[in-house]
N, C-alpha and C positions, 0 to 999 in steps of 0.2 A: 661378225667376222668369222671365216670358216675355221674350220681348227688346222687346217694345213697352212691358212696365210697365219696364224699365231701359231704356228712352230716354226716357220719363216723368220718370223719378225724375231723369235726370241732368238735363233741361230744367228741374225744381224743385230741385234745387241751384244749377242757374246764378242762376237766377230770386231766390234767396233770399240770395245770395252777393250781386249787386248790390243789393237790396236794403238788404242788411246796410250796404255800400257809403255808400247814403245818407240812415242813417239818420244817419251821423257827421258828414254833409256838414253836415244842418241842426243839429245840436247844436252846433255846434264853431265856427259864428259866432258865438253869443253872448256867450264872453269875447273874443275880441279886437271886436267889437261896442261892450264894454264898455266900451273906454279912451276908443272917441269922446264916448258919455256923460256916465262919469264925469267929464271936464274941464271937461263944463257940469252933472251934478249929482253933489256928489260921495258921496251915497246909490248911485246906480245901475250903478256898475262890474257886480255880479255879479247886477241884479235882471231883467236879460233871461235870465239862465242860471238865475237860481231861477225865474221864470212861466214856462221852458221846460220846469224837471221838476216842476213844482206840476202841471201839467198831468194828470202822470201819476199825481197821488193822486188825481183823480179821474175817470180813462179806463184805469184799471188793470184793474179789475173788470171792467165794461161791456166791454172788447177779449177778455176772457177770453168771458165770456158769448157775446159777436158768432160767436167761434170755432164754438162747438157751434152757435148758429142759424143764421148765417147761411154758414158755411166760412171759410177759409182766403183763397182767391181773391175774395170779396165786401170782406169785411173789407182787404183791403191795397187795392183799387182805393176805397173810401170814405176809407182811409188820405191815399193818394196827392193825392184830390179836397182833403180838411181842408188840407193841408200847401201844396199849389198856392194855395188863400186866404190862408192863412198869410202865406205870403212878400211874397203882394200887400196886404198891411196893413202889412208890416212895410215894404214900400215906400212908402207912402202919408206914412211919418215923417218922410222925407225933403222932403217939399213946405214951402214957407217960411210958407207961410198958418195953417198949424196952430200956428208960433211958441211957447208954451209946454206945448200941450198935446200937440205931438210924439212926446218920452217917453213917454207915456199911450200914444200910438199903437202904439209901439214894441213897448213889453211887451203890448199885445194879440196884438201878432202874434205876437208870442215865443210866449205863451199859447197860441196855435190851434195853432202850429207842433207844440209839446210833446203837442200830441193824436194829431196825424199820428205824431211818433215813437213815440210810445207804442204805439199799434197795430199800427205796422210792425214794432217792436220782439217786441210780444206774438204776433203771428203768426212771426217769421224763426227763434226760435229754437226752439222745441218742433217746428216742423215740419224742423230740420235734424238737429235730436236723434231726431225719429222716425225719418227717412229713414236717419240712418246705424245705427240700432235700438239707441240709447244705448249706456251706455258708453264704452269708451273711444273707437270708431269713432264715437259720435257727438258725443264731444265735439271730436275731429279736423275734424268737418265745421262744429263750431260757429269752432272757429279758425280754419278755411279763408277762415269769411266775414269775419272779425274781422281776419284779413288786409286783407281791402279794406275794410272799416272804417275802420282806420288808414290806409291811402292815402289817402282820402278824409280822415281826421280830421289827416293830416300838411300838405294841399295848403292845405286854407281856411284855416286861420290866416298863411301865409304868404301866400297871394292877398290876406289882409283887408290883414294889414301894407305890400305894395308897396302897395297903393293907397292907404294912410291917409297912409304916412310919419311924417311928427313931426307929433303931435296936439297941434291951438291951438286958440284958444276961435272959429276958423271953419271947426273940421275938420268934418263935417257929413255923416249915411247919405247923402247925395248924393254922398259921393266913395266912396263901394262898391256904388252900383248898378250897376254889370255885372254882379259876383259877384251879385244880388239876381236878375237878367234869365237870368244862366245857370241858377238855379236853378229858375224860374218852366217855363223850357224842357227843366228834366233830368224835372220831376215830368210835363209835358204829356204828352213822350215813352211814359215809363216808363206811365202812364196806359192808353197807347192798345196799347202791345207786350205789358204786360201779360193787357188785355181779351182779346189773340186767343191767351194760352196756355192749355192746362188743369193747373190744380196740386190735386194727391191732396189729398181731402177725409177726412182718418185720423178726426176727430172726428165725423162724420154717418155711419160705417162703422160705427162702435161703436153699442151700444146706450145712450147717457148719460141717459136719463127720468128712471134712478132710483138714486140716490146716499144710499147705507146709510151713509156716511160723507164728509168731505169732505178736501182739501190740508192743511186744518189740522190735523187727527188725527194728522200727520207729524211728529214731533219735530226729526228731520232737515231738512225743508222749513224749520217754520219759524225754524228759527234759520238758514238758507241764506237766508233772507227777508231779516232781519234783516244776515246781510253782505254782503248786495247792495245794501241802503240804504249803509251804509259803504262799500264798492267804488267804486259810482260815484260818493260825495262824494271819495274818495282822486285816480281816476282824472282827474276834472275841475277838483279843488284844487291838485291839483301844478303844473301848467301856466299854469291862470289868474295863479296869486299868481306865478310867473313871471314872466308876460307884466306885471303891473302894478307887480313891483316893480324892472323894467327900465325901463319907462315911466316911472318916478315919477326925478325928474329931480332932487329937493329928496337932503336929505342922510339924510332917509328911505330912500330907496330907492337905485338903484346909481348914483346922479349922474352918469348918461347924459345930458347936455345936446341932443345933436343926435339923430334918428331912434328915439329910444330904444322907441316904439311899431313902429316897424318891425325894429328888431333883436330885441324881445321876442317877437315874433312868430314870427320865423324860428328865433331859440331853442327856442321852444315846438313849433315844427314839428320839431326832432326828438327830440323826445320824444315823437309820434306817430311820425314813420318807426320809432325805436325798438321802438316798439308795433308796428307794422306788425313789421318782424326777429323780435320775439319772437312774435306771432302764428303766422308763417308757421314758426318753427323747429319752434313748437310742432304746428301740423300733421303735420310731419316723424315728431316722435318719439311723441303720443299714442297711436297705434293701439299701443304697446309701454309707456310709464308713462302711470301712470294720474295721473286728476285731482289726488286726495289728494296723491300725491309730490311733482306739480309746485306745486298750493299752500303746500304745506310748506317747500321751498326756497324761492320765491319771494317767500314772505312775509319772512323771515325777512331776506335781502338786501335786502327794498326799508328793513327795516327799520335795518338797519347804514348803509346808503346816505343816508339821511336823518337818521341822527344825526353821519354826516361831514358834511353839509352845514349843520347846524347851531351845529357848533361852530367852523368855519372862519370867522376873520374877513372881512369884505365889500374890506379894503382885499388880500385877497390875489386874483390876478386871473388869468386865463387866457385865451388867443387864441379862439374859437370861431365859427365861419361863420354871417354873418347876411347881412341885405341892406339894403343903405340907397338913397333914388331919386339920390341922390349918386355914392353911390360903385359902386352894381349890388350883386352877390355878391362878399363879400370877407371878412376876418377881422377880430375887433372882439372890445379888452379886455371881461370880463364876470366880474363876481366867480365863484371856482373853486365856492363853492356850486352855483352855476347846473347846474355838470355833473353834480355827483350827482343834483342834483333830474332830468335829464333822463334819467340812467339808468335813474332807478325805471322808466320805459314799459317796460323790456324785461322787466318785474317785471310790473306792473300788467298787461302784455300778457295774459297768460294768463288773469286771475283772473276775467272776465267767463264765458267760455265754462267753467270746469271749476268754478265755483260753480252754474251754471245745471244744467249736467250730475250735479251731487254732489245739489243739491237737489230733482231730479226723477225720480234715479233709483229706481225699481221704485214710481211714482207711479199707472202703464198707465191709465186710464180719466178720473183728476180729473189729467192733465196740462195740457190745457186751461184749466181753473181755477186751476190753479196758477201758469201762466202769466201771468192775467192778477192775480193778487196780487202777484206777483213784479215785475211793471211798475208797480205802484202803488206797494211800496215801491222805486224806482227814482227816487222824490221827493226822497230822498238828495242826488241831486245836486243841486237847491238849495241845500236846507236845509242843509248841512256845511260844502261851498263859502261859503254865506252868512257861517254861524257865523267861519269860518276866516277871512274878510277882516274883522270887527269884533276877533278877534283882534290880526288884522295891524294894524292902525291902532291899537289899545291897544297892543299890545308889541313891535310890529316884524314885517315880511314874516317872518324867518325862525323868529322865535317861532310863528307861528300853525301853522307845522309838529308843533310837538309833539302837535297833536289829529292831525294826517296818522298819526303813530305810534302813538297810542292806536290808531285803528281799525284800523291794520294788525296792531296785537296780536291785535284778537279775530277776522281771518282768520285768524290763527294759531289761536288756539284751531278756531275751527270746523274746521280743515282735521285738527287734532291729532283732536277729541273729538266736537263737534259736527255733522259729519258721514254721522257712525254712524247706519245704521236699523235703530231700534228697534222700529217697529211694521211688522216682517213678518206679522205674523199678520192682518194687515187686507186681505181681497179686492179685488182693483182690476182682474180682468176687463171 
């Protein structure tokens, strides 16, 4: 390799590492987003976080496709352009003139938003998986970025919470628009640094015209499809019902009288740091265990973890670092549940990047494509999240967990069984 294509390569690793960065930024305001909502409809706790990955049942395909016409680099600055609208609709909610039809506003932006990630999404990972030439090195570089992922997906929930504090029926997206103006300014940026990089164009390199077969031919792929839909409802359910059943102040939930949207919050933030720890360990040791291994453990723990949490009554309680506008950073009773459920992140951490890498390996030509079905069923995390909070409210926050454990069963499977490829004999030059 010349030394100018390896300072290339390393300038599209950087490039796709932040990227990655923000792609959690925008995702990850929606549940705590949610609590200000919900307290004026109490339908829409998690309906900004479903029209965020509804998005992606229908920009799943179409980002895949973008891939091979129009590259890599075309596609994430179109990304970037969607997302930068986005934000400014979802600001627009905040204006008092709009009075009932604000919500509406809301979830559009959420909506548009979910197109940006989608994209950004379908483009960061196949091109880090190529770069580190799959396998295990590239699924190391898909964790690298999933590191700052989690940084990102640790910060906003906590940024959302100190600005909400205790949510009342005049808490209102005008008391989180900073966080709405930093964001408008992270995509401007990235917009314009992006424009003046060049990032390897792998899919216009290949000859892709003519496709004897397609991703789906993949036994392997697509039940990997299939536990990435469940992934990301696990990954973004554990946290939300979290964050709401801290919130929820009635005898429902942990009868948090004071700041309780803001301790939820910070709760919820580290089970992203979490994420983040397990991400970057995960860096550490992939170039040596492989995908498979680490699914297999870590399913397997998030699953033991979550059924302590389940069975532990709500009146038993533990100190745990939150932040209230009271009292700053400080320690705050929170049923001992709460701490399993945040451990799962160091669980969940991995399972984005060595699904993505399990399900695409010895793909070579319809990776592209594959990518972008992969993002579509990424609609998961509505849809499961959704399910899981009509749960919660039929049978109790800690009940609707038991669907959190169904789906981590069948990572289990997949990582046991479903993993395996079966159709080597299919050309993918």
């Amino acid at each position: 390799m010349s030394q100018e294509k390896k300072n290339g390569n390393i300038i599209a690793i950087i490039t796709m590492c932040f990227i990655f960065a923000m792609i959690s930024f925008v995702t990850n305001m929606a549940a705590p987003f949610g609590t200000i909502w919900k307290n004026q409809y109490e339908w829409a706790g998690m309906m900004g976080n479903m029209m965020n990955f509804a998005a992606y049942l229908f920009m799943g395909i179409p980002a895949g496709k973008m891939l091979i016409k129009v590259g890599y680099k075309k596609t994430t600055l179109i990304a970037l352009a969607v997302g930068f609208i986005g934000i400014c609709i979802q600001y627009l909610s905040s204006f008092e003139f709009l009075q009932g039809s604000a919500i509406f506003v809301y979830l559009l932006g959420a909506f548009v938003c979910g197109f940006c990630v989608c994209m950004l999404n379908t483009v960061v990972n196949p091109m880090l998986n190529i770069l580190g030439g799959g396998g295990n090195r590239g699924n190391q570089l898909i964790q690298t970025g999933g590191t700052l992922n989690s940084l990102t997906g640790t910060l906003t929930p906590l940024l959302v919470g100190a600005l909400v504090g205790t949510v009342t029926d005049k808490t209102a997206m005008s008391d989180v628009s900073p966080l709405l103006f930093i964001a408008m300014g992270v995509f401007a940026i990235s917009f314009i640094i992006i424009s003046s990089l060049t990032i390897p164009e792998p899919a216009q390199e290949r000859n892709t015209k003519v496709y004897e077969h397609s991703a789906w031919n993949f036994r392997h792929f697509v039940l990997g499809a299939i536990a990435i839909f469940f992934y990301v409802g696990i990954e973004i359910g554990i946290p939300a019902q979290v964050i709401f059943y801290l919130s929820d102040a009635t005898e429902k939930g942990a009868g948090i009288a004071l700041n309780g949207a803001a301790i939820g919050g910070a709760i919820a933030a580290i089970y992203w740091l979490l994420m983040m720890v397990g991400r970057f360990s995960s860096t550490l040791v992939s170039g040596k265990i492989s995908s498979r291994a680490q699914m297999i453990t870590m399913s397997t723990i998030a699953i033991i973890l979550i059924l302590i949490a389940i069975s532990i009554p709500k009146t038993t309680t533990i100190s745990m670092p939150g932040y209230s506008a009271a009292d700053g950073f400080a320690m705050f009773q929170v049923p001992l549940s709460c701490l399993f459920l945040v451990l799962c992140g160091l669980c969940t951490s991995i399972m984005w990047g060595c699904v993505f890498n399990m399900a695409v390996e010895g793909l070579g030509k319809y990776t592209e494509q594959a990518s972008g079905i992969f993002m579509t069923l990424v609609v998961g995390g509505g849809i499961m999240p959704l399910i899981q909070e009509y749960i919660a409210k039929a049978a109790g926050y800690m009940n609707s967990y038991w669907l959190v454990i169904a789906m981590l069963v069948y990572m289990l499977y997949y990582s046991l069984i479903g993993s395996k490829n079966v159709n080597k004999d299919i050309p993918v030059e």
